[in-house]
Each structure stands twice: as C-alpha cells, then as structure tokens.
DSSP file (Angstrom, degrees, kcal/mol; ACC not computed):
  #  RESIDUE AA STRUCTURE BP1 BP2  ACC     N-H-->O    O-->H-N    N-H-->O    O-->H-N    TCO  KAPPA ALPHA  PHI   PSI    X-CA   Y-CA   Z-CA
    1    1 A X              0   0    0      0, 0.0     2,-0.5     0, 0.0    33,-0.3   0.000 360.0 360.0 360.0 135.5   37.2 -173.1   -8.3
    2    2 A X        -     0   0    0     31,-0.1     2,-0.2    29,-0.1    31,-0.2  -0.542 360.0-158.0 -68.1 117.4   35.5 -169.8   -8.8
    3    3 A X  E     -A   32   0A   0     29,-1.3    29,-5.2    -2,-0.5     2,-0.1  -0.643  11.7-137.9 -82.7 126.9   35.7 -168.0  -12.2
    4    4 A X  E     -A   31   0A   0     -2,-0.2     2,-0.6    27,-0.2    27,-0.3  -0.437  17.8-151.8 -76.6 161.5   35.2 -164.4  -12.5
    5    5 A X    >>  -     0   0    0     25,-1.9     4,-2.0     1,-0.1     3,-1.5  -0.820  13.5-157.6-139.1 125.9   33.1 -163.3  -15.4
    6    6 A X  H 3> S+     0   0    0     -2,-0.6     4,-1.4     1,-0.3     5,-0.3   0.982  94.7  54.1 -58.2 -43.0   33.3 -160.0  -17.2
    7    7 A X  H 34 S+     0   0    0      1,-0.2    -1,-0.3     2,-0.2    -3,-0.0   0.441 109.2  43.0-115.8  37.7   30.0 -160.2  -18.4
    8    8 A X  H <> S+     0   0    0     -3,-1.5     4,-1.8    22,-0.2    -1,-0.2   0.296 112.2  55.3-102.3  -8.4   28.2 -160.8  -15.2
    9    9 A X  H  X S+     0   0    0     -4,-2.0     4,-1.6     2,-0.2    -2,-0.2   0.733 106.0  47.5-100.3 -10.4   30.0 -158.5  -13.9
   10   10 A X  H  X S+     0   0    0     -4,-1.4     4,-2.5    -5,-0.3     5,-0.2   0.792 114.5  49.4 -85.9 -39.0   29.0 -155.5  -16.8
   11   11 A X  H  > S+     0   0    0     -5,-0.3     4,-2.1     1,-0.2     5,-0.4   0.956 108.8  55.6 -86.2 -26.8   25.3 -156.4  -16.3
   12   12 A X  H  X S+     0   0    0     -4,-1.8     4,-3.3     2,-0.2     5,-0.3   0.998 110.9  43.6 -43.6 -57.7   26.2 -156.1  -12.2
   13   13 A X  H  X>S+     0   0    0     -4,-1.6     4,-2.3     2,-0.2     5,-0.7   0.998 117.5  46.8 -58.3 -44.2   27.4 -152.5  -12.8
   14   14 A X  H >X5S+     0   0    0     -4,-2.5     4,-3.3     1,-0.2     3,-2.1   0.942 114.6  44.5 -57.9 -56.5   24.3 -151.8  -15.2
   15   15 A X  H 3X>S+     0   0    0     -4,-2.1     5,-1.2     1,-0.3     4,-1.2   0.928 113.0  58.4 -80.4 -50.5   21.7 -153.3  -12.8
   16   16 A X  H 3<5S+     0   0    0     -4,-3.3     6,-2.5    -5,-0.4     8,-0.4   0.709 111.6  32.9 -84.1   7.4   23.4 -151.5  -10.2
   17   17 A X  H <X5S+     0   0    0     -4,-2.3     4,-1.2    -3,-2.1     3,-0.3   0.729 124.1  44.2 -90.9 -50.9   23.1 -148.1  -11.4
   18   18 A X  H  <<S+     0   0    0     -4,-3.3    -3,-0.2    -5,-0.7    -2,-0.2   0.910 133.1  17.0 -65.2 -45.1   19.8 -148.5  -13.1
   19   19 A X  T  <5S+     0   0    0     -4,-1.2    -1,-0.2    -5,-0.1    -3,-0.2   0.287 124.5  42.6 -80.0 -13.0   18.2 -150.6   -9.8
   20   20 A X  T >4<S-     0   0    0     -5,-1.2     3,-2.8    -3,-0.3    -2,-0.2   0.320  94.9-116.3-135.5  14.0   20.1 -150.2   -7.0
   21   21 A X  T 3<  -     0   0    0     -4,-1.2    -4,-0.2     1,-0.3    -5,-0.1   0.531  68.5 -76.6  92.0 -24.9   21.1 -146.5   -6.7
   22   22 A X  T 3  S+     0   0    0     -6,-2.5    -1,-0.3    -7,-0.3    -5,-0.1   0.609 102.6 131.6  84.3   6.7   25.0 -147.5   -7.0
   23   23 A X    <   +     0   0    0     -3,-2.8    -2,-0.1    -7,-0.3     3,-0.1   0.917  46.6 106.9 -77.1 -33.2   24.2 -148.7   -3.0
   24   24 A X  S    S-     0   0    0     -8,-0.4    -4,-0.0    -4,-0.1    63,-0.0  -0.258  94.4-107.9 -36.2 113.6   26.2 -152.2   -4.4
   25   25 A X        -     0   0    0      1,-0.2    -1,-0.1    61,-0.1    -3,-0.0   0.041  32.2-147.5  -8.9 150.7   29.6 -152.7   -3.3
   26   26 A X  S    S+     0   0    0     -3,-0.1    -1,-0.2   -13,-0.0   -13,-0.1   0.721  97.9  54.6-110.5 -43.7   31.2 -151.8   -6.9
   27   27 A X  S    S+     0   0    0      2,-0.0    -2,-0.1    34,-0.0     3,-0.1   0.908  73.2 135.7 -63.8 -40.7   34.1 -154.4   -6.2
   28   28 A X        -     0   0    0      1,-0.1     2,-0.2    33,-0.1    33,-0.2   0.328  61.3-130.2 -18.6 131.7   31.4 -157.7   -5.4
   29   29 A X  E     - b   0  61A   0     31,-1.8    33,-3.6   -25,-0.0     2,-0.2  -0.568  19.9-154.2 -87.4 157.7   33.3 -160.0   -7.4
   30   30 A X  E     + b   0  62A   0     -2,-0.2   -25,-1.9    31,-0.2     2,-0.3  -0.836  28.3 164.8-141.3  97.3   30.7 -161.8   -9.8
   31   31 A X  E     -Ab   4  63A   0     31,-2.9    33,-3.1   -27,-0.3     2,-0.7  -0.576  40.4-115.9-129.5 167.5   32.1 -165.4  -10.7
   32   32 A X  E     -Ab   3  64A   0    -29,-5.2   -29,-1.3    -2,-0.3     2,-0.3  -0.939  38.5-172.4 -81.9 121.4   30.8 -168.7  -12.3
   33   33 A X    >   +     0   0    0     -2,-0.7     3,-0.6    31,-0.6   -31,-0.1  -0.892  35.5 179.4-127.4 139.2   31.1 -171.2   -9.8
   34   34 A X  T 3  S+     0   0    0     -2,-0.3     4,-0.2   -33,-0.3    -1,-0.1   0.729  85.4  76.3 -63.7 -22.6   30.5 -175.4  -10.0
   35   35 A X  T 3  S+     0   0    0      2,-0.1    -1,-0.2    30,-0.0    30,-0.0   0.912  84.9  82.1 -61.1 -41.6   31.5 -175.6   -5.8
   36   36 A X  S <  S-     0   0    0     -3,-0.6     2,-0.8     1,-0.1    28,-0.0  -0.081  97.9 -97.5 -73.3 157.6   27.8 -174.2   -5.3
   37   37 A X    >>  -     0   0    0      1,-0.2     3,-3.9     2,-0.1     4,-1.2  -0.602  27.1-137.6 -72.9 111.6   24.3 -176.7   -5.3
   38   38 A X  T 34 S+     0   0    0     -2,-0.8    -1,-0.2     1,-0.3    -2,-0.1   0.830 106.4  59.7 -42.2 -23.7   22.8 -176.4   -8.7
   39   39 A X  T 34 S+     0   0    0      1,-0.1    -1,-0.3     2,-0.1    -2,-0.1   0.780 105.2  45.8 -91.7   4.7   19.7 -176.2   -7.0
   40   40 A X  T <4 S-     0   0    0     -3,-3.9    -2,-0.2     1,-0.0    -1,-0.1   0.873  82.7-172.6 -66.5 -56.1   20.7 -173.1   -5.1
   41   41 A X     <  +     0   0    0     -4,-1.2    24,-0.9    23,-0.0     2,-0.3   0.223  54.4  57.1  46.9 -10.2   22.1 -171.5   -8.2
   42   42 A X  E     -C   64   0A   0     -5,-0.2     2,-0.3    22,-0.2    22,-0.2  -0.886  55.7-162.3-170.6 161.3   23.4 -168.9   -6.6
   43   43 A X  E     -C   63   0A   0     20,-5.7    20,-4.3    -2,-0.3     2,-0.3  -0.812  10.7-177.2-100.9 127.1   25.7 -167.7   -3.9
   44   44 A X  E     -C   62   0A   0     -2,-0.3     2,-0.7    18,-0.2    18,-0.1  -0.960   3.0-170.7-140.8 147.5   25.7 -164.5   -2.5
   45   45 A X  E     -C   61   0A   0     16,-1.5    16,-1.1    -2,-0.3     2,-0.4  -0.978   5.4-167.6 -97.5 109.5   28.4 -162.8    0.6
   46   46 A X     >  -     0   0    0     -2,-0.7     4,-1.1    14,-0.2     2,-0.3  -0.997  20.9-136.3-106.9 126.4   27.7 -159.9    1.9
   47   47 A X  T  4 S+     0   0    0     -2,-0.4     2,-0.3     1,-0.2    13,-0.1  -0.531  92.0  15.5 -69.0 158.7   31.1 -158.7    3.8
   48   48 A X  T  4 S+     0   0    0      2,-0.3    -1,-0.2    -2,-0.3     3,-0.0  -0.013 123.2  61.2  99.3 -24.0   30.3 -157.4    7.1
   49   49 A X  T  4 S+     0   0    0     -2,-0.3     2,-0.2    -3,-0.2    -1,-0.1   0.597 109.6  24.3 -95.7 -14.8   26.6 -158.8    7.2
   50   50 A X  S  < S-     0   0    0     -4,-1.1    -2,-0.3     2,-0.0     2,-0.3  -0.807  88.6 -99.9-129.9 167.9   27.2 -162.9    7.0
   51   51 A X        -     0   0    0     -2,-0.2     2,-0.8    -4,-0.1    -5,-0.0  -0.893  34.6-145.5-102.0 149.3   30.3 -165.0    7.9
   52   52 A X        -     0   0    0     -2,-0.3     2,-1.6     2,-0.1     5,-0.2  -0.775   6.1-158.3-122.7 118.4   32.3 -165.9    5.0
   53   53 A X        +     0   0    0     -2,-0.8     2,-0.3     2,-0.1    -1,-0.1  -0.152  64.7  90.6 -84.6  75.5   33.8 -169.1    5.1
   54   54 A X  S    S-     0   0    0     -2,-1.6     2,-0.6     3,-0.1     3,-0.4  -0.846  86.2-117.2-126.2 163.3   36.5 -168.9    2.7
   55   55 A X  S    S+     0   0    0     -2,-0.3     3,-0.1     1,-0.2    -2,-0.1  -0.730  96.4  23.2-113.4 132.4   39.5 -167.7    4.7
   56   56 A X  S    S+     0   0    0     -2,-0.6     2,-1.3    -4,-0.2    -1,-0.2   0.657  84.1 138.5  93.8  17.3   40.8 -163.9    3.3
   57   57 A X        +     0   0    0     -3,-0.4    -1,-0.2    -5,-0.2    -5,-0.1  -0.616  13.5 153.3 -85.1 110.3   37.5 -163.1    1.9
   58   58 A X        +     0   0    0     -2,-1.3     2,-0.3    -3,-0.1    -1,-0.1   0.178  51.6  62.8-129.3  39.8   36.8 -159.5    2.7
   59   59 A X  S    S-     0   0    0     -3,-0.1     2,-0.2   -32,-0.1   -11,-0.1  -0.972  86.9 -95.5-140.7 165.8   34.5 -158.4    0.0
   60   60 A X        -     0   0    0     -2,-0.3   -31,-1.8   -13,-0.1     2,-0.4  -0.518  41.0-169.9 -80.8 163.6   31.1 -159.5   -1.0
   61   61 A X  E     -bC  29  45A   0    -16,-1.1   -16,-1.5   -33,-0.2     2,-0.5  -0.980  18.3-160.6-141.5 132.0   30.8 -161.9   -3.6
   62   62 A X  E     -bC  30  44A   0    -33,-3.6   -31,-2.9    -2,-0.4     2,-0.4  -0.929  16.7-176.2-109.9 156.5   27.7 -163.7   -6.2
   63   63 A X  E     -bC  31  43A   0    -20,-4.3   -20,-5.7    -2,-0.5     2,-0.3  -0.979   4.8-166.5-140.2 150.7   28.6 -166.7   -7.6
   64   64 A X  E     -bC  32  42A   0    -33,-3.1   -31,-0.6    -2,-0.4   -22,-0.2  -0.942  31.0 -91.0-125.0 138.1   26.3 -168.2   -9.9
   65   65 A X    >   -     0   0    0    -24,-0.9     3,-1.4    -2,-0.3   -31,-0.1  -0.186  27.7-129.5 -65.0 154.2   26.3 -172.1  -11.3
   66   66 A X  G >  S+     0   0    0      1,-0.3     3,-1.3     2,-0.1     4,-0.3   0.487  97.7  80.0 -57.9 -29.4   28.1 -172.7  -14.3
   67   67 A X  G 3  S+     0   0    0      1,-0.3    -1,-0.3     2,-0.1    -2,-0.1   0.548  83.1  59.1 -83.5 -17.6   25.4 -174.3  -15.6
   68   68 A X  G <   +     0   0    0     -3,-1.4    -1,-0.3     1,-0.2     7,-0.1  -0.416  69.0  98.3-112.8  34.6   23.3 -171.2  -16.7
   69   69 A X  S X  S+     0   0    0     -3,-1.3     3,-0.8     1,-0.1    -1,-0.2   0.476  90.3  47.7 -80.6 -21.9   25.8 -169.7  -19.0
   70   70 A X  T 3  S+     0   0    0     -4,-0.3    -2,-0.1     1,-0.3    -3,-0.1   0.532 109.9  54.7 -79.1   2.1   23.7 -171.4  -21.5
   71   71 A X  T >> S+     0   0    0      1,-0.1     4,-2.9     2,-0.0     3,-1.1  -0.330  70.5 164.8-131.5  39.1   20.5 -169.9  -19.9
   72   72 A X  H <> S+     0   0    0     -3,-0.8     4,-1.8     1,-0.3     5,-0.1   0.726  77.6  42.8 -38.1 -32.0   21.7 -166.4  -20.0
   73   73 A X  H 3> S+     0   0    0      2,-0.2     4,-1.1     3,-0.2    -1,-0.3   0.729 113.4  59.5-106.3 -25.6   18.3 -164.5  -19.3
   74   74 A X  H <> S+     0   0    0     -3,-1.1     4,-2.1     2,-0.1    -2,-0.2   0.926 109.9  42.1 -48.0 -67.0   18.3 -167.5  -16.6
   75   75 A X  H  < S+     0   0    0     -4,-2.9     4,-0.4     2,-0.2    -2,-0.2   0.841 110.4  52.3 -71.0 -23.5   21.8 -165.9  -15.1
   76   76 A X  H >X S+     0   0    0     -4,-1.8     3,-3.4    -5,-0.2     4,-1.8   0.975 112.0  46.4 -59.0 -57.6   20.8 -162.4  -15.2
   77   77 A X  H 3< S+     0   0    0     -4,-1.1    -2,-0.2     1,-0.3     4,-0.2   0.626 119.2  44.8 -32.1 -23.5   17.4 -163.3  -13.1
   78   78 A X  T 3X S+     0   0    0     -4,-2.1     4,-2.3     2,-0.2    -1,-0.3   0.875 114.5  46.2 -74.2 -35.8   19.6 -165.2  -11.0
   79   79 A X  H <> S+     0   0    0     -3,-3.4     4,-2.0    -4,-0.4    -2,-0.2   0.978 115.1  45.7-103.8 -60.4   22.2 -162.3  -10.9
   80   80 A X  H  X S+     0   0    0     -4,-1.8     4,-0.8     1,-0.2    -1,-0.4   0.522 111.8  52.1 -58.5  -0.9   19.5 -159.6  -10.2
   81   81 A X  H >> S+     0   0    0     -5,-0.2     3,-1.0     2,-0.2     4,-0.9   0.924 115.8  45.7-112.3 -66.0   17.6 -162.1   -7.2
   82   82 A X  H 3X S+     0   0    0     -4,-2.3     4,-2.3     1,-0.3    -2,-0.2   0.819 106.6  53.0 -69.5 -30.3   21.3 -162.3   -5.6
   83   83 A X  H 3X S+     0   0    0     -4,-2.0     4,-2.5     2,-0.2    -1,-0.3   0.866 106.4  55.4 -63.0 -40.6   22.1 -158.5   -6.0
   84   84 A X  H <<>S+     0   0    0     -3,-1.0     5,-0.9    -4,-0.8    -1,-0.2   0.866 111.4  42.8 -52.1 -39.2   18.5 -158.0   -3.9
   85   85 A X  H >X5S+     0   0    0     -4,-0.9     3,-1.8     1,-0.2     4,-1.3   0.957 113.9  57.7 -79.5 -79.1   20.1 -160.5   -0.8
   86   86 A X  H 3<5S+     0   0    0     -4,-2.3     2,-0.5     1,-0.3    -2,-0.2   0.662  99.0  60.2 -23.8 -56.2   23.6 -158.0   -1.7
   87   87 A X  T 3<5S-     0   0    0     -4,-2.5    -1,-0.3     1,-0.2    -2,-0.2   0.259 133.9 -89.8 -95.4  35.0   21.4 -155.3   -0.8
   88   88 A X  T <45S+     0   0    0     -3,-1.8     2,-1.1    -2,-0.5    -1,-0.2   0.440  96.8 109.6  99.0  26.6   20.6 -156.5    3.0
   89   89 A X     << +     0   0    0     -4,-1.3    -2,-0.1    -5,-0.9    -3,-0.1  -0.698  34.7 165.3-103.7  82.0   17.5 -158.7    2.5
   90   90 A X        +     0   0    0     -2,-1.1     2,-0.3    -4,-0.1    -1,-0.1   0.494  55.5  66.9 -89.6  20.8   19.5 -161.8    3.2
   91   91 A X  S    S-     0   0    0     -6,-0.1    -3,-0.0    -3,-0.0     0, 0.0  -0.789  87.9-120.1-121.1 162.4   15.9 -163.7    3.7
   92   92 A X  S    S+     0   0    0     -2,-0.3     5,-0.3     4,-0.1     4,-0.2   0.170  75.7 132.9 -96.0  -4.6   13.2 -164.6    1.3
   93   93 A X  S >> S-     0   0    0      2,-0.1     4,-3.9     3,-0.1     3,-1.6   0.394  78.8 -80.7 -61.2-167.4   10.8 -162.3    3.8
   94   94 A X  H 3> S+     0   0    0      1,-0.3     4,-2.7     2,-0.2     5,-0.2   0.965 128.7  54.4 -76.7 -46.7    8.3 -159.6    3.1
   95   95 A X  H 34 S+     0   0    0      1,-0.2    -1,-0.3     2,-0.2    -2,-0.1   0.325 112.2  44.2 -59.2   8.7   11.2 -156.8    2.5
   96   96 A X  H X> S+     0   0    0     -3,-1.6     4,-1.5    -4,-0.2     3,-1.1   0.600 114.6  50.4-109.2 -45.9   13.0 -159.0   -0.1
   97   97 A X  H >X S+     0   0    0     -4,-3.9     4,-1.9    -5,-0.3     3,-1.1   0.931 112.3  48.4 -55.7 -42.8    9.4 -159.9   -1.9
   98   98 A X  H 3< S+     0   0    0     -4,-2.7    -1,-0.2     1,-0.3    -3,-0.1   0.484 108.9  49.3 -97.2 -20.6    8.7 -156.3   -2.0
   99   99 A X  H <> S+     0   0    0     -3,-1.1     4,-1.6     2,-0.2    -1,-0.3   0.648 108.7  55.9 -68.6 -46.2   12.2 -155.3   -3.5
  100  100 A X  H <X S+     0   0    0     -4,-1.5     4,-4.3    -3,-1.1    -2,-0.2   0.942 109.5  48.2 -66.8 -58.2   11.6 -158.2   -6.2
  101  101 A X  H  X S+     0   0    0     -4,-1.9     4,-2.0     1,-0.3     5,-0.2   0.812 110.9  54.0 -48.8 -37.0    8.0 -156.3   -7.2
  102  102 A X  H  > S+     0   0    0     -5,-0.3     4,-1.8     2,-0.2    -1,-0.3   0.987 103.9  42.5 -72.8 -51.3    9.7 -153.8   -7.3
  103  103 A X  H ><>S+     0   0    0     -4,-1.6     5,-1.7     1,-0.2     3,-0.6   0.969 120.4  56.2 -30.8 -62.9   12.8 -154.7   -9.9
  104  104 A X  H ><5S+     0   0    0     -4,-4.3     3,-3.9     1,-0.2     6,-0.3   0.853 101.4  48.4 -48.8 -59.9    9.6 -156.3  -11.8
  105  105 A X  H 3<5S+     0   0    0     -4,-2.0    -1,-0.2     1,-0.3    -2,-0.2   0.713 114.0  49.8 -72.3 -25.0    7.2 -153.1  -12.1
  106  106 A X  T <<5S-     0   0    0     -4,-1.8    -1,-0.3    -3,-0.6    -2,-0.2  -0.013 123.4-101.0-124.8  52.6   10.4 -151.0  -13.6
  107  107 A X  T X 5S+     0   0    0     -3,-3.9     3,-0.8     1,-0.1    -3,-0.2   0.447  76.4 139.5  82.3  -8.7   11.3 -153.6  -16.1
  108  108 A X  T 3 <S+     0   0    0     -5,-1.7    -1,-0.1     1,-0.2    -4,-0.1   0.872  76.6  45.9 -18.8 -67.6   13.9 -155.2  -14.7
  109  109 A X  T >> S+     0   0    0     -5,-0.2     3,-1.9     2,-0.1     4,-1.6   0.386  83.8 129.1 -77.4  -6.8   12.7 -158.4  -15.9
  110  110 A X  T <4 S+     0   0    0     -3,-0.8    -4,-0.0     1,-0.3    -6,-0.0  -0.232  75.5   8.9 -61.1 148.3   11.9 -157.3  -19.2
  111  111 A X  T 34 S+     0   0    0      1,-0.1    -1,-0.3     2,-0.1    -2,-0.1   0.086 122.1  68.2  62.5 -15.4   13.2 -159.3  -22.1
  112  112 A X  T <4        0   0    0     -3,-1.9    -2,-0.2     1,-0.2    -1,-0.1   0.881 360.0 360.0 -93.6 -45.9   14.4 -162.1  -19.7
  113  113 A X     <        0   0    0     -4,-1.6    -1,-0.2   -39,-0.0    -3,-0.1   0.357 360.0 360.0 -16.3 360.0   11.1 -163.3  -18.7
C-alpha cells in the first residue's frame, strides 16, 4: 500500500518552484510505494493525460520504491525524472531528453550526482 511522504513531497514543492515554473499539479500526491517494479523505480499519473488504474484516482500521483529511502540523492533523481513525465513528456523521446539537459545545466543534479 502506498505511503505518502512529507519529505518527498517538500523537495516536490521546491523542485517545482525552482524547475518547473509551479506548472506541477501542487496536490500530486508523492508516496513510497513496494506495489511498483524495483526496476521501474518509479511511478508517475498524470490525471487527465494517462488512464489510471486505481479506481477513484483523480489526481496525479509519483510513487517511488521504498527501497531508495536509503539512497536519498538516488530518490530525489528519481523524484525529479518522474516530475519531467508529470510535466507531459510521458516518453523517454527527444522533448523529455532535452528537459533532463535542461534540469542538469541549472543544477538540478547538483549535490546528488
């Protein structure tokens, strides 16, 4: 079952002022969850863009595995690479790489790296 976490969910609000404009849903729930493939390592819902199979889900959601609270600068890289699919690049394509280059070149990735 999915766990919310307060402090994925403080570095969501930061990353989405400092990187994304505020264009993030503000609600996106941000949870731990084991349900997901550890080799995925993260989950990401966007309402309105994807179908969501859980039934009453009407907001977007990441969830990231459980397994990288012990990899913290692992789960923020995770957290900022699901927040790019949150922000309507729901593909690995050129507009997602180019988003990522971007995070990198103003520092995103600083100190986690």
């Amino acid at each position: 079952m999915p766990v919310q976490s307060a402090y994925l969910k403080r570095w969501f609000l930061i990353y989405n002022r400092r990187h994304f404009r505020n264009r993030l849903p503000k609600d996106t729930r941000v949870e731990w969850s084991s349900e997901i493939q550890k080799i995925a390592l993260e989950r990401v819902h966007v309402h309105g863009k994807t179908k969501c199979s859980e039934i009453g889900c009407c907001r977007s959601f990441i969830r990231i595995h459980p397994e990288l609270k012990t990899k913290m600068a692992v789960a923020l890289m995770t957290l900022l690479h699901a927040m790019v699919h949150l922000d309507g690049h729901l593909t690995h394509g050129p507009s997602f790489q180019k988003t990522m280059k971007r995070l990198a070149m103003k520092g995103a990735f600083n100190e986690l790296w």
